[in-house]
N, C-alpha and C positions, 0 to 999 in steps of 0.2 A: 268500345264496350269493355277491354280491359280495364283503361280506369274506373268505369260506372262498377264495375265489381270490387275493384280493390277500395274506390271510395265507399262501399256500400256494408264491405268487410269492417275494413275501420270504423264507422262510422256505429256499427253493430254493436262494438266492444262498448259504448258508451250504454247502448241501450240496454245489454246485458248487466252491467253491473248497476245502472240504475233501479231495472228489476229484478234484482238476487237483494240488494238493498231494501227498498221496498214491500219485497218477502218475508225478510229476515226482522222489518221493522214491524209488520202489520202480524207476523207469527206472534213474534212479545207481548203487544198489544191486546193479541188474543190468551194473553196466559190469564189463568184464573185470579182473580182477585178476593185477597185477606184480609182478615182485623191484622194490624201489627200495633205495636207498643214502641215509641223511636226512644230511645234510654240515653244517646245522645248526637247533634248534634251540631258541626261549627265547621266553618271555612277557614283554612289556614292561608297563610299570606306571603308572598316568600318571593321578593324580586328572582331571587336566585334559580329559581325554579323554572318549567317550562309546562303549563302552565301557570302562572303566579297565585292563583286562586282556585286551588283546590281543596273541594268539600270530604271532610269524614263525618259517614256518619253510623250509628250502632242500633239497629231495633232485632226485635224478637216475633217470629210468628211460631202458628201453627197448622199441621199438615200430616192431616190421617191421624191427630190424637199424637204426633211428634213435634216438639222444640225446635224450631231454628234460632239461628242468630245471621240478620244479611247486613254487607257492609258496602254495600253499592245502592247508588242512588241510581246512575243512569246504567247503561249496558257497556256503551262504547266509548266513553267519557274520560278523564281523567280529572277534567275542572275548566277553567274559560278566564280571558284573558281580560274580561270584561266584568267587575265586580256587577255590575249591575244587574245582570243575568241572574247570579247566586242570591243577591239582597232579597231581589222576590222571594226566591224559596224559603229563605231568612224570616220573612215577614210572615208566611203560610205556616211554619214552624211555630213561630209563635203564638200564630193564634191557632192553635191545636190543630191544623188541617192534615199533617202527617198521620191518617187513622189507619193508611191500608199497603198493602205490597202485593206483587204480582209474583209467582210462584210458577218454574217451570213445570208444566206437571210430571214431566219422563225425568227430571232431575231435582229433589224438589229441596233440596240446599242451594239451589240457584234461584236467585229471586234479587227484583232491584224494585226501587221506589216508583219511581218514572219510567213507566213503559216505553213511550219515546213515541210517541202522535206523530210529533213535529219532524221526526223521522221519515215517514211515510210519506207526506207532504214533498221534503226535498227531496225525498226517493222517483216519486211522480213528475217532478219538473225535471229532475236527470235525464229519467223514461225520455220525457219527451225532446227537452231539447237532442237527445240521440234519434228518437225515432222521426225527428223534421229530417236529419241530413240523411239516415238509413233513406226514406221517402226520394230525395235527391237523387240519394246513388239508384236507386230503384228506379226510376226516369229517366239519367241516363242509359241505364239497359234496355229502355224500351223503346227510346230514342233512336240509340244506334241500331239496334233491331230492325226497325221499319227502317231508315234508311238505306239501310242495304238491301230489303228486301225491296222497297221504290227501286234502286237501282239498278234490282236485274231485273223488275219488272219493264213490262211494253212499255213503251212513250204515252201512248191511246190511253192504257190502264191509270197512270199515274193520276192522284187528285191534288187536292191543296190541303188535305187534312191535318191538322197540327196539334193534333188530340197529345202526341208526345215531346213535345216544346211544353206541353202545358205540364204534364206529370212534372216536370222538373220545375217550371216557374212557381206553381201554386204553391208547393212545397217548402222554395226556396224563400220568396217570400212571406210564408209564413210565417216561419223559424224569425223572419225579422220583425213581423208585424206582433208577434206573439214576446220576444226577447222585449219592444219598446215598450208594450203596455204593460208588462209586469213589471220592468224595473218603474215606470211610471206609480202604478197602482197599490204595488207592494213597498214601495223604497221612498219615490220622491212624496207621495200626498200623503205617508204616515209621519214623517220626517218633515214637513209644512206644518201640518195639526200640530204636531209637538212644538215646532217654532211658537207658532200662535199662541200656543196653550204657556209657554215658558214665560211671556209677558208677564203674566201674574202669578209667576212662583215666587214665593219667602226669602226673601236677603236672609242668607245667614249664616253667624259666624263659624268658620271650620281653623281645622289644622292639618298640616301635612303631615307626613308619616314617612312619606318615601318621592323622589322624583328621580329621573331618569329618562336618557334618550335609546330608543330603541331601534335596531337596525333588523331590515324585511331585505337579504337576498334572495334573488332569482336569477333566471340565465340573463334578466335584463341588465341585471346592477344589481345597486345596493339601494334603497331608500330607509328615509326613517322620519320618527314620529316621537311625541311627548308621551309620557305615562309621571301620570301626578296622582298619589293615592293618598285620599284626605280622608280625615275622619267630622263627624258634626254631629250635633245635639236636637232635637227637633221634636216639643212638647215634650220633653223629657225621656226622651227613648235615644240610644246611642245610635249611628248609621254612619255606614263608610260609603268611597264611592273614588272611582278614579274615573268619572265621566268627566270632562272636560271641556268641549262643545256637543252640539245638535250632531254635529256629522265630524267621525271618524277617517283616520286615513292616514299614510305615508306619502313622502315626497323626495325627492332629492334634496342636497344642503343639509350638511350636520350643522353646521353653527349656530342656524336660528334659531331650531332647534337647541340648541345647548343653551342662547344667552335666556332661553323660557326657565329650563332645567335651573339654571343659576339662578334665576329672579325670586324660585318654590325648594330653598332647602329645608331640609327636613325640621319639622318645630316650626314652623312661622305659621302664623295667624294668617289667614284669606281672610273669602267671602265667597259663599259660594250661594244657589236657588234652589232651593228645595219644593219640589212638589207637591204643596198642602193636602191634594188626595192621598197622594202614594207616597209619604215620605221617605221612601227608600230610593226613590230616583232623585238626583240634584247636578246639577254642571256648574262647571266656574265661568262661563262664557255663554251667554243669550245667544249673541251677534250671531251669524250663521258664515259673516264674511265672503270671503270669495268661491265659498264652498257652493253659494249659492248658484252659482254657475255649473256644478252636477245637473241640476236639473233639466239645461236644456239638451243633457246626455243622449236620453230615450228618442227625442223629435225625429233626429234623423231615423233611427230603426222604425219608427212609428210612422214617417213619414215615406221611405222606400218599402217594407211592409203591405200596407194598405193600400198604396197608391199603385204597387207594383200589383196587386190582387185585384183592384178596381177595375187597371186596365187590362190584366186578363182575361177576365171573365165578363168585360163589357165586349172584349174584341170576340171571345169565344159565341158568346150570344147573339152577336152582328152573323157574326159566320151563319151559325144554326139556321137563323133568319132569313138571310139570304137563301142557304141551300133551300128553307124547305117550298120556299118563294117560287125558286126554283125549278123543283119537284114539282110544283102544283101547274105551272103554268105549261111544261113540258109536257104534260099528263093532261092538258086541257080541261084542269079545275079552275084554273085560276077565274077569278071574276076584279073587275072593276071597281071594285069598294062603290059597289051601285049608280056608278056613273053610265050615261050609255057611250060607249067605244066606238064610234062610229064606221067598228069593223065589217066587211063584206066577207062574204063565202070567199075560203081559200087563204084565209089571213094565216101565217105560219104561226105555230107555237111561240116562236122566236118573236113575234113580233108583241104577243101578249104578254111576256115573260119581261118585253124593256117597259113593254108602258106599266105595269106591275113594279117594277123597279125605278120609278124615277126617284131620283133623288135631291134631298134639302142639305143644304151646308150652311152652317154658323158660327161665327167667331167667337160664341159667347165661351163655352165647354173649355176649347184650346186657349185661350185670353185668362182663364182662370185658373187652369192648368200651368200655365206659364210664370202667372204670379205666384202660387205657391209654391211651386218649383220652387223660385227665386229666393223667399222668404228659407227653406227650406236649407237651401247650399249657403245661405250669407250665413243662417242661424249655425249651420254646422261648423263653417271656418271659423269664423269669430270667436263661436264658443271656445274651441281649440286654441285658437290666435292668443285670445285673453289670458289666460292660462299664464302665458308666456310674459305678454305685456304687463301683468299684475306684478310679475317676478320683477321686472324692470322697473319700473315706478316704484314698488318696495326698494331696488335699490339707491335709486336717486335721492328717494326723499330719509334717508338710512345717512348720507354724507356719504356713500361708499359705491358711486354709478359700477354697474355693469354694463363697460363701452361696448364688448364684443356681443355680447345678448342685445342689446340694443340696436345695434347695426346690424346684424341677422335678423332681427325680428321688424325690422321699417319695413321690406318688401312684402312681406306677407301681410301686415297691415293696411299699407297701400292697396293690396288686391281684395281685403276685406272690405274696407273704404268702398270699392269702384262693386263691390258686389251687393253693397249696400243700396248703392245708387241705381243698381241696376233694379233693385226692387221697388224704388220708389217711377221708375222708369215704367215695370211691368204694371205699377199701379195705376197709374197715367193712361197707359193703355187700356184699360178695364172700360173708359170713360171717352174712351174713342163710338167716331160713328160705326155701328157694325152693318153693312151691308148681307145680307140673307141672299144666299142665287138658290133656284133652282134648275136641277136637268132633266131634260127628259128625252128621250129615255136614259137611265141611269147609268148606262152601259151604252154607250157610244159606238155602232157598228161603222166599221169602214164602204164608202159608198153609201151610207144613208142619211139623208138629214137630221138633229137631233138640233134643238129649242135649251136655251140658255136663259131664264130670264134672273133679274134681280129685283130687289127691293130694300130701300136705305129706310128705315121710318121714322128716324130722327137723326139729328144732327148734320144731316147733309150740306146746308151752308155754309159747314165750315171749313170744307175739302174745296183747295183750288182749285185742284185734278181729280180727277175718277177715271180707273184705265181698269181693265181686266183682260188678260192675256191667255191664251191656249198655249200650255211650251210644254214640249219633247222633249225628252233627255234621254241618254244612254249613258248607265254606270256602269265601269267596270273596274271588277277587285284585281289586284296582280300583287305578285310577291316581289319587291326589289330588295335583293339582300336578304337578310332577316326580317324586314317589314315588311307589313304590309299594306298596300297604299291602295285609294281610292279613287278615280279619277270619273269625272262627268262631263260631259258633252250636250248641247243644245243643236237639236238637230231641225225643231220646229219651234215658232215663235211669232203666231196670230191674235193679234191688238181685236175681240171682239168689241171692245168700247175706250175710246180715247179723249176725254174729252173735257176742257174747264170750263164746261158751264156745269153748277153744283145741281142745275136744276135736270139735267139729265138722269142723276144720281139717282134717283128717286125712285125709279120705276123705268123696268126698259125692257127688251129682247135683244138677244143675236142668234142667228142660224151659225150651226156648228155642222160643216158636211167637210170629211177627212176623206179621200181617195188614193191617191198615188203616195202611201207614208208607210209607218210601219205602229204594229199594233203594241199593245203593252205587253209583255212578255218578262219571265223573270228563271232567267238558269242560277246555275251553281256557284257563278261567280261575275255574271251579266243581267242587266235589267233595262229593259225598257219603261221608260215610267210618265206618265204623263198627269198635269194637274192645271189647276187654275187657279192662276196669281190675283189676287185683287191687291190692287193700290190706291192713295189717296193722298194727298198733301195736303197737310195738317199746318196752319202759322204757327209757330212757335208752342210746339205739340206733340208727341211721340208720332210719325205720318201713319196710317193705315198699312198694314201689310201681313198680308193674309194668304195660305196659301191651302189648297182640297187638292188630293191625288184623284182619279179619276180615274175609269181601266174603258179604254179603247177594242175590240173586239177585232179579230180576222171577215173580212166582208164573206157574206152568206154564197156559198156556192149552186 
């Protein structure tokens, strides 16, 4: 509980400053809007500076039948590192769009051009990305909460309810499923359009003005990056731009850096792409390159996210299901989905409540699950992996191999490699015979007979073998040293169907009656677990292998 508070503390501090943000940006927003007069202005340009591109500018309002004069565009600005930000306002400038200014009213020689929308916006994704982990920490206090409170409860009292695993899962992945699809939706599909769209921008001739390489410390290091600031002509209107490619960014390595810097001294002739709508955006570089590999960023967030929420709230809804199943049959509502039961006077609850619960199992759900896992973890390493290996191949085919990058990055390629394969392996599987069982009753009491059957409805012929198994296990967690290890035991292990004729496959039964054994059961750091194995041998084929937990019952007293 301590940590669920202090993570919950912390995690606050984000939420508060996203909403004092947000406030302060949606207050502005709200100030009254004026005629102003802009009398001048221009963006100054100044490598030397930080940042390199900032705007002055000068207009006039009025307020209560008084004069001002405001010299601020935005509130909290000073200017941007990106000319192409400013070009727009350049262009709005020019075609007389500068008509009005926002006016404090408690102060009203305070006043900026740009209220600042787009303020409020990143104010709100602050918000939240604090308020997913606030949600977190809030979970585990509820978490440890009930568990303590299970723990001095009766044994009798205790249930299975996991309403708080879940405050912290839904939450947790959230935060990831919500992270994927905005860098997705906001970052990589505006930044593809603009790809696409850049095909058909204007060859045209620029100049440079200024280049330089620039260095990004942090607690990580140091990285750095090109700034090339060109000027260009375009239907007879003047435009600058230090855009360069589609996608921005820093890296390790000053030299490559530098022999760019060298290749664009100041005064030399390019060629840069000008965008025929907006002439004010242009880049010296289409290609998108290895940047293009940002993209498969978001998958994984998007990918444990969703899939982590899927199976949440697919497992939560089983639960509900069951209990109120339950519920119903213990209370003698239950019915037969209109079958007749061919129960007599005296039949227990218990005994309406398994035929009520029998259960279907199929590989299809898990088989699909498993391939995209797969696709999932290769996409994520490689992506990563590449990264690395792109550095290495740049330096090989450079005349100037990087041995030691190169021999540290083999094994992690190799595991890429074999993760790769393994996807093409899960896919294979997909295309396997799936065998269907059903049980019944769903819930397997000790001392009762309970009905096994299956059904293959295609592919069968092509399984040597067909076996399905009843196995026992007993897990149990222990701490050795600092670790801690897991260890399982096989305590039962009944062959209900053994058999290579394919044609049994097809269609079958076994009786399943459990007496002198032990039931499924699951403590603190022990479990009893019982399931059923389906197998198959496959020629030269991913073989069948399939496996359903299944819960075993204490026989009726």
């Amino acid at each position: 509980m301590i940590f669920g508070i202090f993570w919950t503390a912390f995690s606050s501090i984000f939420l508060i400053v996203g909403l004092k943000t947000g406030y302060d940006a949606l207050n502005r927003s709200a100030w009254p809007e004026v005629p102003c007069t802009v009398a001048s202005f221009e963006v100054v340009a100044n490598s030397k500076i930080d940042p390199p591109f900032q705007p002055t500018i000068e207009y006039t309002y009025q307020w209560e039948g008084v004069t001002h004069t405001g010299s601020r565009l935005w509130a909290d600005k000073k200017g941007e590192d990106d000319y192409e930000d400013l070009a727009e306002l350049i262009e709005q400038h020019r075609n007389g769009e500068f008509t009005t200014c926002h006016v404090n009213p408690d102060t009203p020689t305070e006043s900026v051009i740009i209220a600042g929308a787009g303020d409020v916006w990143g104010a709100v994704v602050f918000a939240l990305f604090g308020a997913g982990f606030v949600a977190i920490g809030i979970g585990m206090i509820i978490f440890s909460r009930k568990q303590k409170k299970k723990q001095s409860s009766a044994l009798s009292s205790q249930d299975t309810n996991d309403d708080a695993p879940k405050a912290i899962m839904i939450p947790f992945f959230s935060v990831f499923a919500v992270a994927g699809l905005g860098i997705l939706l906001f970052v990589i599909v505006p930044q593809w359009v603009k790809f696409s769209d850049a095909k058909g921008w204007k060859e045209t001739p620029a100049k440079v003005i200024w280049s330089r390489v620039q260095s990004h410390s942090d607690d990580d290091g140091t990285t750095y990056s090109v700034d090339i600031f060109y000027s260009y002509t375009f239907e007879g209107e003047k435009y600058k731009s230090n855009t360069i490619g589609l996608m921005s960014g820093s890296s390790s390595g000053r030299s490559s850096k530098q022999k760019k810097v060298n290749a664009h001294p100041p005064g030399k002739k390019i060629t840069c792409y000008v965008n025929p709508k907006d002439p004010w955006q242009a880049l010296l570089e289409r290609d998108i390159g290895w940047w293009a590999l940002f993209a498969l960023f978001p998958l994984p967030f998007i990918g444990v996210g969703v899939g982590g929420l899927w199976w949440t709230l697919k497992k939560r809804s089983r639960a509900k299901t069951k209990a109120t199943a339950k519920s119903k049959a213990l209370s003698g509502e239950g019915k037969l989905g209109g079958r007749h039961s061919g129960l007599r006077h005296g039949t227990t609850s218990s005994d309406v409540y398994h035929q009520l619960a029998r259960k279907e199992f199929s590989p299809g759900g898990k088989r699909i699950g498993w391939f995209f896992g797969a696709i999932g973890i290769a996409l994520f390493w490689n992506g990563i992996t590449s990264v690395f290996v792109w550095q290495a191949v740049k330096s090989w085919q450079s005349g100037n191999p990087e041995w030691f990058l190169s021999i540290f990055i083999t094994p992690f390629v190799l595991i890429g490699l074999a993760m790769i394969g393994h996807v093409f392996y899960r896919l294979l599987t997909l295309f396997n015979p799936a065998p269907t069982l059903t049980l019944t009753p769903g819930e397997v009491t000790l001392g009762k007979p309970a009905k096994l059957k299956w059904n293959t409805s295609s592919g069968y012929h092509r399984m040597s073998k067909f076996a399905i198994y009843l196995v026992g296990e007993e897990e149990a967690q222990f701490h050795r040293g600092t670790d801690t290890v897991t260890e399982t035991k096989t305590f039962h292990e009944q062959a209900l169907i053994d058999t290579q004729d394919p044609r049994k496959s097809i269609t079958g039964s076994a009786k399943i009656e459990l007496i002198d054994t032990m039931p499924s059961w699951k403590g603190k750091n022990n479990k009893i677990k019982w399931s059923l194995h389906v197998k198959g041998d496959v020629s030269f084929w991913p073989d069948v292998s399939d496996r359903y937990e299944i819960t075993i019952l204490h026989a009726d007293l």
